[in-house]
N, C-alpha and C positions, 0 to 999 in steps of 0.2 A: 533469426538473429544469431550473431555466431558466438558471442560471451553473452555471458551470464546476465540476466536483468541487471542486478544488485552494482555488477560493475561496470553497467554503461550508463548506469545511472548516474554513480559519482563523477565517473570520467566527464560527463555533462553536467554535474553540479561545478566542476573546474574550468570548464572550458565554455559553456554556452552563456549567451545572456538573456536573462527573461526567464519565465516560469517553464518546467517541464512539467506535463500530464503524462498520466501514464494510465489507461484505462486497464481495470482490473478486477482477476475473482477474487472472489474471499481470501482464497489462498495468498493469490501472490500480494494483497493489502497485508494480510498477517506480516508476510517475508518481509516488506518494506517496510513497516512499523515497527521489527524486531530488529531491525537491520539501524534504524535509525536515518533511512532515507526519506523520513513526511517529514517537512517544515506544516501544510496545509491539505485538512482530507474534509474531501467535499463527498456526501453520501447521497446513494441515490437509493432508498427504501420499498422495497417491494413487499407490502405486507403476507401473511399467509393465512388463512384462514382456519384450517388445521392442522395440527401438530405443534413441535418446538422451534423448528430449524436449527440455522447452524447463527451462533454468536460472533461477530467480530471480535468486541475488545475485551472479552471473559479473560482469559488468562494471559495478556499479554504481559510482559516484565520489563516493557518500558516505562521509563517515569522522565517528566521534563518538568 
C-alpha cells in the first residue's frame, strides 16, 4: 500500500459506499481506535493459557 493506513481509510470513509474491513494486529486496531477510524470492532479472541499477553483497550484515550 503506498499511503498510510490511517489515510486510505478516510479517503474510503468519503468516497466509498458500504462498510470497509480492515483486517488487523493488535497494533494497527490500537492506531485506528486512537485515530478515531472504528465506527464498529468486531473481535476475534484467541484465549492464552499462560501468561498475561498484550491488552487492546488498557490505555486507549478515546471516548465516544
Amino acid at each position: 500500500m503506498a499511503e498510510p493506513l490511517a489515510s486510505t481509510v478516510e479517503r474510503l470513509r468519503h468516497t466509498s459506499v458500504g462498510d470497509i474491513g480492515v483486517h488487523a494486529s493488535l497494533t494497527v486496531a490500537r492506531q485506528r481506535l486512537e485515530s478515531s477510524l472504528v465506527d464498529e470492532l468486531h473481535l476475534v479472541v484467541a484465549p492464552r493459557t499462560l501468561g498475561s499477553g498484550r491488552r487492546l483497550l488498557n490505555s486507549l484515550s478515546v471516548t465516544r
